[in-house]
Backbone as XML, in Angstrom:
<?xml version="1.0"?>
<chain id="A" units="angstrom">
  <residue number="1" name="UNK">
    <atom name="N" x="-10.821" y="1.740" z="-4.628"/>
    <atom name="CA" x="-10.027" y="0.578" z="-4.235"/>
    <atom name="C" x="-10.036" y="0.449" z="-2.706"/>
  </residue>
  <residue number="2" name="UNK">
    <atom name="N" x="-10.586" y="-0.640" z="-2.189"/>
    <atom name="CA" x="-10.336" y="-1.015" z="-1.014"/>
    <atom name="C" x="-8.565" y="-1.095" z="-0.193"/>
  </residue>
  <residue number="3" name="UNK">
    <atom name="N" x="-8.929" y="-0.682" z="1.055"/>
    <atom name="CA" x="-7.551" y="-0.756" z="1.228"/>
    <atom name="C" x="-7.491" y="-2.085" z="2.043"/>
  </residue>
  <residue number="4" name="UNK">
    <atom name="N" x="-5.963" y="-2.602" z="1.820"/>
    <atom name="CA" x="-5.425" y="-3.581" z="2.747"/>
    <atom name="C" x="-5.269" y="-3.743" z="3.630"/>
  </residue>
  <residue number="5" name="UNK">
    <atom name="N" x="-4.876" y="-4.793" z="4.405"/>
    <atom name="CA" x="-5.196" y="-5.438" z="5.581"/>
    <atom name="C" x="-4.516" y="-4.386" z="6.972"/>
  </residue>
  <residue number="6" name="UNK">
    <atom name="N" x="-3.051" y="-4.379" z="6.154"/>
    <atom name="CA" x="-1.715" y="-3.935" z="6.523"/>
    <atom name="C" x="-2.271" y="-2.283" z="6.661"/>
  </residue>
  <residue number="7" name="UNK">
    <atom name="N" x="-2.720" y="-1.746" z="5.391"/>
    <atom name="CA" x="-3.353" y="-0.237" z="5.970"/>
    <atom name="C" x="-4.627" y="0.117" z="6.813"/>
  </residue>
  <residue number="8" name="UNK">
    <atom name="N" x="-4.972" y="-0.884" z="7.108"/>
    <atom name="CA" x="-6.031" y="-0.615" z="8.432"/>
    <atom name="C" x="-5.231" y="-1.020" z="9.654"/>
  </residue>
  <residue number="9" name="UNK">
    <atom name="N" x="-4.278" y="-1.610" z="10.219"/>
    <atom name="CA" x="-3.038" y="-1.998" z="10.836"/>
    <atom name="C" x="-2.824" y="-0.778" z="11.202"/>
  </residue>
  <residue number="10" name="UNK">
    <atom name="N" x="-2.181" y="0.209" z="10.155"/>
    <atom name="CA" x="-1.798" y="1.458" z="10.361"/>
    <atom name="C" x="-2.280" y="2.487" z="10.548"/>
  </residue>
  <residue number="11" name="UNK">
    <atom name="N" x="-3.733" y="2.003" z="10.092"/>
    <atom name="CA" x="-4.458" y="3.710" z="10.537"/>
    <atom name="C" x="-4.981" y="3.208" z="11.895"/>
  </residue>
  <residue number="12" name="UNK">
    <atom name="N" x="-4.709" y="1.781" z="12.715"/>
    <atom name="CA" x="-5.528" y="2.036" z="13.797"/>
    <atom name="C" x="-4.714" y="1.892" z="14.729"/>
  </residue>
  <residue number="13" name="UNK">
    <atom name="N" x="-3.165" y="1.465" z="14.089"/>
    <atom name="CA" x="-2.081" y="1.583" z="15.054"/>
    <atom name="C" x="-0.931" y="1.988" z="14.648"/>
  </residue>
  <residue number="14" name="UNK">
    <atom name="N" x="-1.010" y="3.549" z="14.357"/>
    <atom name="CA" x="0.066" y="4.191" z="13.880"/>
    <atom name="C" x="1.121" y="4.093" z="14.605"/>
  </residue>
  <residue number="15" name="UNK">
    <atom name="N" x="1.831" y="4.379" z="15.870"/>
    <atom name="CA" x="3.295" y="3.955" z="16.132"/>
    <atom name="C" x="3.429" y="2.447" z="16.067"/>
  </residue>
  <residue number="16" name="UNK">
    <atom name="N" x="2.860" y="1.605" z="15.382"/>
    <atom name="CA" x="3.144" y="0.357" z="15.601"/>
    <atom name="C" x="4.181" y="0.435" z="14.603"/>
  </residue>
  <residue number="17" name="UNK">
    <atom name="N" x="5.297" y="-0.601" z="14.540"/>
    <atom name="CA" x="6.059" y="-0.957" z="13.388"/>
    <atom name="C" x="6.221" y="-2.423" z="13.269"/>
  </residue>
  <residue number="18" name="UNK">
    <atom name="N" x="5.622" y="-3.266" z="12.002"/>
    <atom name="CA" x="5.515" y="-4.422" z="12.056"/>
    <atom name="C" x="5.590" y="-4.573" z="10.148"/>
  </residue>
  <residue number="19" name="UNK">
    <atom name="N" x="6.145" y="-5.944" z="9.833"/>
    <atom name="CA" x="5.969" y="-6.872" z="8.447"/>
    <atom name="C" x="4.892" y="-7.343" z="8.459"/>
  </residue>
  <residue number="20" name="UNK">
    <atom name="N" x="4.146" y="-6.235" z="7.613"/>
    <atom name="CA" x="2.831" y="-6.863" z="6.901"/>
    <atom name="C" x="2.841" y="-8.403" z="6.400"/>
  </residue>
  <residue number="21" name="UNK">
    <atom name="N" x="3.811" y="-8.851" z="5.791"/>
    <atom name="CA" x="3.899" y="-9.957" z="5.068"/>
    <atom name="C" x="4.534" y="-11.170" z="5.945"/>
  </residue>
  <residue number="22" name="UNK">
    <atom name="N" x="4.840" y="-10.522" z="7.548"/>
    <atom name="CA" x="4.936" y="-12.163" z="8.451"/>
    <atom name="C" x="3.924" y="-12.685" z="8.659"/>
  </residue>
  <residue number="23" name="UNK">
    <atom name="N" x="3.602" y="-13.694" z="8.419"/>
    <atom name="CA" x="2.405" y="-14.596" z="8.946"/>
    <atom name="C" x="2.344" y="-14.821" z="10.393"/>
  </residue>
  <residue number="24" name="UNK">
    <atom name="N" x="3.117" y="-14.773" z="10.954"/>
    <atom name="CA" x="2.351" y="-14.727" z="12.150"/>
    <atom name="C" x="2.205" y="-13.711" z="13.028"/>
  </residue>
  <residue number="25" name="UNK">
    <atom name="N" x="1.919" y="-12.545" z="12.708"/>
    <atom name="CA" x="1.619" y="-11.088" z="12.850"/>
    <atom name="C" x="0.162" y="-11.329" z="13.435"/>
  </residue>
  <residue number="26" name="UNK">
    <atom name="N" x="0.068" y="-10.883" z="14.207"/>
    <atom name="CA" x="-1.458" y="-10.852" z="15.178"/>
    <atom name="C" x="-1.535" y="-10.117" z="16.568"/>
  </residue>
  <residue number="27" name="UNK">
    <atom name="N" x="-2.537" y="-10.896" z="17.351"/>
    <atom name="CA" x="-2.391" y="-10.360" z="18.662"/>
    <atom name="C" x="-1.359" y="-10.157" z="19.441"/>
  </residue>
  <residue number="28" name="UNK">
    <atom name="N" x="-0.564" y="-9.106" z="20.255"/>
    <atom name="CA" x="0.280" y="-9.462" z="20.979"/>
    <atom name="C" x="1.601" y="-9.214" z="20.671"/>
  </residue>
  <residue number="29" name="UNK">
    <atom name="N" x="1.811" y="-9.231" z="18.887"/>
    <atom name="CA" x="2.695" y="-8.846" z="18.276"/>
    <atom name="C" x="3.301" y="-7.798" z="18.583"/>
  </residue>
  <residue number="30" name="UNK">
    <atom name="N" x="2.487" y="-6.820" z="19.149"/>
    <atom name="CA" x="2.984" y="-5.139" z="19.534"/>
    <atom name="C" x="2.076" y="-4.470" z="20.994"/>
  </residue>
  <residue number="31" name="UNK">
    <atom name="N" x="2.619" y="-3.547" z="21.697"/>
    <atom name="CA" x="1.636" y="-3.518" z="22.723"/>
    <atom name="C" x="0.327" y="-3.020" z="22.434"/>
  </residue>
  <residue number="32" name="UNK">
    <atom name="N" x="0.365" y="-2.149" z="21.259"/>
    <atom name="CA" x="-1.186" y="-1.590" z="20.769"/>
    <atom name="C" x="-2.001" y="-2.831" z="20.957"/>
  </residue>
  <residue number="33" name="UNK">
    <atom name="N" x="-1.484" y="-3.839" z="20.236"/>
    <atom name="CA" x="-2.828" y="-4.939" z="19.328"/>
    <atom name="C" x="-2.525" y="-6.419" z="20.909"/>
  </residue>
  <residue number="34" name="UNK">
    <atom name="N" x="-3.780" y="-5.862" z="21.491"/>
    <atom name="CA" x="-4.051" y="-6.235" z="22.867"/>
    <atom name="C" x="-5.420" y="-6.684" z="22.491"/>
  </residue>
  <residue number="35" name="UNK">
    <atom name="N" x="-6.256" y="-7.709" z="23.376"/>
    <atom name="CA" x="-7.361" y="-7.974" z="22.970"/>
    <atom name="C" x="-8.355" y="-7.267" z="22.916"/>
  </residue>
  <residue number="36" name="UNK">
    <atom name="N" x="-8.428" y="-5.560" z="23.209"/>
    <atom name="CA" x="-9.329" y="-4.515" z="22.730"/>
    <atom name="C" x="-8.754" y="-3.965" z="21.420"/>
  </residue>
  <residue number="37" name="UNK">
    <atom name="N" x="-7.621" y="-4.153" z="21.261"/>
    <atom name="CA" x="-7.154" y="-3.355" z="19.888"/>
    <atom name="C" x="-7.147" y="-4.300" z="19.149"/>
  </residue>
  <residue number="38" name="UNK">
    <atom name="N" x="-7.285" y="-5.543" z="19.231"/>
    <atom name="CA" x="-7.868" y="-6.733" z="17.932"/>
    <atom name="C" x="-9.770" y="-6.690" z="17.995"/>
  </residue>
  <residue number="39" name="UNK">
    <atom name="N" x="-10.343" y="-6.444" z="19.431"/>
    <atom name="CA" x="-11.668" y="-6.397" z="19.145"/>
    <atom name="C" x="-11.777" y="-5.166" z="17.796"/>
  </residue>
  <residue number="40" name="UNK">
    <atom name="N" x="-11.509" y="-4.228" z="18.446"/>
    <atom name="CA" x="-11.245" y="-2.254" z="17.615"/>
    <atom name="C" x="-10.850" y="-3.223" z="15.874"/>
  </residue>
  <residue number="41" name="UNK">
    <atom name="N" x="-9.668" y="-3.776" z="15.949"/>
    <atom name="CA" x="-9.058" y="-4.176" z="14.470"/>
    <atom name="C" x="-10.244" y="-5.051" z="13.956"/>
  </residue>
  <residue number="42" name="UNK">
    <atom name="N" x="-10.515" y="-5.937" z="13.890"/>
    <atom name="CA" x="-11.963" y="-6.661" z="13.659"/>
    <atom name="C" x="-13.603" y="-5.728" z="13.204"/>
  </residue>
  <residue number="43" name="UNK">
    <atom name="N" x="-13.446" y="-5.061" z="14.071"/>
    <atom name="CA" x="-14.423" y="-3.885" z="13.847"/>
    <atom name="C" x="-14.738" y="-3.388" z="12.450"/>
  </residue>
  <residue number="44" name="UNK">
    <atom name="N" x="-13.082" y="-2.461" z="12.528"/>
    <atom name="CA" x="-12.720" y="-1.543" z="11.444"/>
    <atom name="C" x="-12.554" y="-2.466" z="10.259"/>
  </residue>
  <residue number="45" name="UNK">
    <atom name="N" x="-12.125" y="-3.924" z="10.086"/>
    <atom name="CA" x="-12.336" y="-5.015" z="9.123"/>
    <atom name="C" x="-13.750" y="-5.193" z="9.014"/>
  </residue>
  <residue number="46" name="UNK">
    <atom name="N" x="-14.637" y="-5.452" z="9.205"/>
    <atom name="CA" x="-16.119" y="-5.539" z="9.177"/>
    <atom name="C" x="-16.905" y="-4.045" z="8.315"/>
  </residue>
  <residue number="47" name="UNK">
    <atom name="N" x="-16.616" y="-2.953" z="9.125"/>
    <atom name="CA" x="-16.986" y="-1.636" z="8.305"/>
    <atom name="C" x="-16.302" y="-1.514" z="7.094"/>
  </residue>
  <residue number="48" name="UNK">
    <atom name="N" x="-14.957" y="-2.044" z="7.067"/>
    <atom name="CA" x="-14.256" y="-1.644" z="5.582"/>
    <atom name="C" x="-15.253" y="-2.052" z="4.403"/>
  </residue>
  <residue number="49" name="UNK">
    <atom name="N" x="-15.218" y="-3.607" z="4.683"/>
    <atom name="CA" x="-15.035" y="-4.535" z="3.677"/>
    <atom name="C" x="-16.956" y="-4.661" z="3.706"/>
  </residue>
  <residue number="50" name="UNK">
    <atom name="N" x="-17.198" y="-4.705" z="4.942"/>
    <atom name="CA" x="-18.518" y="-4.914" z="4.511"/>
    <atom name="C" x="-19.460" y="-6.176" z="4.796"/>
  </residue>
  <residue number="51" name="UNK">
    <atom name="N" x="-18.801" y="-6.039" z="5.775"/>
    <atom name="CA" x="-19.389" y="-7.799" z="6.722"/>
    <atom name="C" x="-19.380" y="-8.280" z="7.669"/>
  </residue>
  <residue number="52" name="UNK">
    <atom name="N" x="-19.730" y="-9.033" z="8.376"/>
    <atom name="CA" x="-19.987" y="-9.355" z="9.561"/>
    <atom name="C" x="-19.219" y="-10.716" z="9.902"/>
  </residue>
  <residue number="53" name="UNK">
    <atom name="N" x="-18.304" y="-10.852" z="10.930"/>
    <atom name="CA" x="-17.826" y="-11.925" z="11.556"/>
    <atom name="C" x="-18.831" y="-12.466" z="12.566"/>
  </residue>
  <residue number="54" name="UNK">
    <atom name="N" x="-18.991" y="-13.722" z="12.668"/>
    <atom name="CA" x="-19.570" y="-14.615" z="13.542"/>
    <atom name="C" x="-18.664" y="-14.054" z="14.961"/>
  </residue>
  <residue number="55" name="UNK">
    <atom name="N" x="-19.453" y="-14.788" z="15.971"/>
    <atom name="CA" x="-18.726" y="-15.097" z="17.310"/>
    <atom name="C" x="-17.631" y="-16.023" z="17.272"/>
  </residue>
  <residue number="56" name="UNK">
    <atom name="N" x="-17.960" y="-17.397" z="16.794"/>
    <atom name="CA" x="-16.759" y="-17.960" z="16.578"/>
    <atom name="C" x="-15.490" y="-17.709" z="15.605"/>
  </residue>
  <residue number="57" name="UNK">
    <atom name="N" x="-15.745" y="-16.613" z="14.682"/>
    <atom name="CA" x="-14.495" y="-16.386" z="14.138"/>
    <atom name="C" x="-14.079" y="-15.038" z="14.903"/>
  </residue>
  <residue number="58" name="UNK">
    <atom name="N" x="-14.471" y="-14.498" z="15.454"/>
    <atom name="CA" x="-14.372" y="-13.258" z="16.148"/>
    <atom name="C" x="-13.307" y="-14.206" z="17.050"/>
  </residue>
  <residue number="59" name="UNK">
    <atom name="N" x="-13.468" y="-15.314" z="17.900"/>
    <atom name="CA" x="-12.508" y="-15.661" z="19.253"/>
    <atom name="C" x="-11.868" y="-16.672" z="18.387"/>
  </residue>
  <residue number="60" name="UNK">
    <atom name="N" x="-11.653" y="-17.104" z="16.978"/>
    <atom name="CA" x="-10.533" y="-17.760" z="15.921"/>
    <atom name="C" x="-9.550" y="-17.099" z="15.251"/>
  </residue>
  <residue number="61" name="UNK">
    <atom name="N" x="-10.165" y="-15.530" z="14.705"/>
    <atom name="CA" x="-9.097" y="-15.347" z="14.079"/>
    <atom name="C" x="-7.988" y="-14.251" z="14.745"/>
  </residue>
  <residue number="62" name="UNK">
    <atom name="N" x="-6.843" y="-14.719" z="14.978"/>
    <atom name="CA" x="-5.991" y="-14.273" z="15.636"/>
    <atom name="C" x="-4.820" y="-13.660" z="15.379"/>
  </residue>
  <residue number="63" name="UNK">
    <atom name="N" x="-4.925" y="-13.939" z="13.502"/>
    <atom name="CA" x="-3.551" y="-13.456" z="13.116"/>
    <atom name="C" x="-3.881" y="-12.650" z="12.060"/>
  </residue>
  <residue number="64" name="UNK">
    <atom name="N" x="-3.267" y="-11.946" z="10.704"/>
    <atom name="CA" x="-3.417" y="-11.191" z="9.708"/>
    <atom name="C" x="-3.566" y="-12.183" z="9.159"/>
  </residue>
  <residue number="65" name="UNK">
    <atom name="N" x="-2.985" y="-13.247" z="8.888"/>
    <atom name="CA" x="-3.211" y="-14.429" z="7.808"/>
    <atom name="C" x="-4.368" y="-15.139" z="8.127"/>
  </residue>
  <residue number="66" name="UNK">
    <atom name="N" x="-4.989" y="-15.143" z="9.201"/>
    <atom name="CA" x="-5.660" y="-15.844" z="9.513"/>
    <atom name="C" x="-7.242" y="-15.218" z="8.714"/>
  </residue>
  <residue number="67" name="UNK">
    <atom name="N" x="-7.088" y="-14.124" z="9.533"/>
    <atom name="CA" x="-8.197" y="-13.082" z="8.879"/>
    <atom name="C" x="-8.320" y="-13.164" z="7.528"/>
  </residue>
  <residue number="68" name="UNK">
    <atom name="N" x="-6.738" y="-12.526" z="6.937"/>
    <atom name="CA" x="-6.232" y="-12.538" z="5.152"/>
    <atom name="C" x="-7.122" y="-13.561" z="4.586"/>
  </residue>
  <residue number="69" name="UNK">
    <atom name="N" x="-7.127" y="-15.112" z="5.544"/>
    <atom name="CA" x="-7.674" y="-16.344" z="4.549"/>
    <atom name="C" x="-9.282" y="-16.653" z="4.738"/>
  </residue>
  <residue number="70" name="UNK">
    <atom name="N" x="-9.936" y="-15.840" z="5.952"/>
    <atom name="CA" x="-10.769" y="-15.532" z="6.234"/>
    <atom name="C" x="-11.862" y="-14.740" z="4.962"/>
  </residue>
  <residue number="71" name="UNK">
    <atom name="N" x="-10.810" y="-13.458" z="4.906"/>
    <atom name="CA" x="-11.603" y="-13.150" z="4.255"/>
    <atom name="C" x="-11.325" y="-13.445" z="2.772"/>
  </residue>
  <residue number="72" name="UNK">
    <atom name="N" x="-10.909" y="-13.863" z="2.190"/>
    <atom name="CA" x="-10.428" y="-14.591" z="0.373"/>
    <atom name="C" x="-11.172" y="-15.655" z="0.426"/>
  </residue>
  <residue number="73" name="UNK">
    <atom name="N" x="-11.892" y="-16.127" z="1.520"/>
    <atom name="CA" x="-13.075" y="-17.215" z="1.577"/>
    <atom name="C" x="-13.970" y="-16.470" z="0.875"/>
  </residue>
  <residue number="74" name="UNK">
    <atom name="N" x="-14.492" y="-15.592" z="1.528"/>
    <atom name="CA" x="-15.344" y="-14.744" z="1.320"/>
    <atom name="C" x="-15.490" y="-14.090" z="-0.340"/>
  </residue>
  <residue number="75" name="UNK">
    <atom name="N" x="-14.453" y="-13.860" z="-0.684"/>
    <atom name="CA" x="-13.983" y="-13.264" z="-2.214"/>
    <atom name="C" x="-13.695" y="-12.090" z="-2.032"/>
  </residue>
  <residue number="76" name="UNK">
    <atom name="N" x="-13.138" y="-11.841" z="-0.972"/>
    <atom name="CA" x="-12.525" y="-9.920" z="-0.297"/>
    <atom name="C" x="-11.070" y="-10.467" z="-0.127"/>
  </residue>
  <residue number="77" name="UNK">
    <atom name="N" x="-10.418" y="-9.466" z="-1.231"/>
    <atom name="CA" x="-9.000" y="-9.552" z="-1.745"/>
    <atom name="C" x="-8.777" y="-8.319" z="-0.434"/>
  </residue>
  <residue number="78" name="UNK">
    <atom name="N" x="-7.628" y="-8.727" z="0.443"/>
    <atom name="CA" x="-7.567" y="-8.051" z="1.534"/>
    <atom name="C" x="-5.899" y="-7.943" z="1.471"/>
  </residue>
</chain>
């Protein structure tokens, strides 16, 4: 079983404390997830799941939901 969005969140920013389930949870939200720790988060989304983001969704997607709907395009239940 693939893991969720919210547990790659946590394994790449363990003292973070945040609601998986706010939508507008993204960059900035916490001091970890800075625009190297969303490049790093993006990354570790790509190796999970198994795919490659464009450039333009790389500088679009900005939030967990955003990504979340990103990838359910795709057919990756995240």
């Amino acid at each position: 079983m693939k893991p969720k969005l919210t547990d790659l969140l946590r394994q790449l920013f363990p003292a973070a404390v945040f609601d998986g389930q706010d939508p507008t949870l993204g960059v900035g939200s916490f001091a970890e997830w800075d625009s190297l720790g969303h490049f790093n988060f993006l990354l570790l989304v790509e190796e999970t799941f198994g795919l490659q983001f464009s450039v333009d969704e790389i500088t679009e997607l900005k939030t967990l939901a955003q990504i979340r709907e990103n990838l359910a395009a795709r057919g990756v239940e995240a």
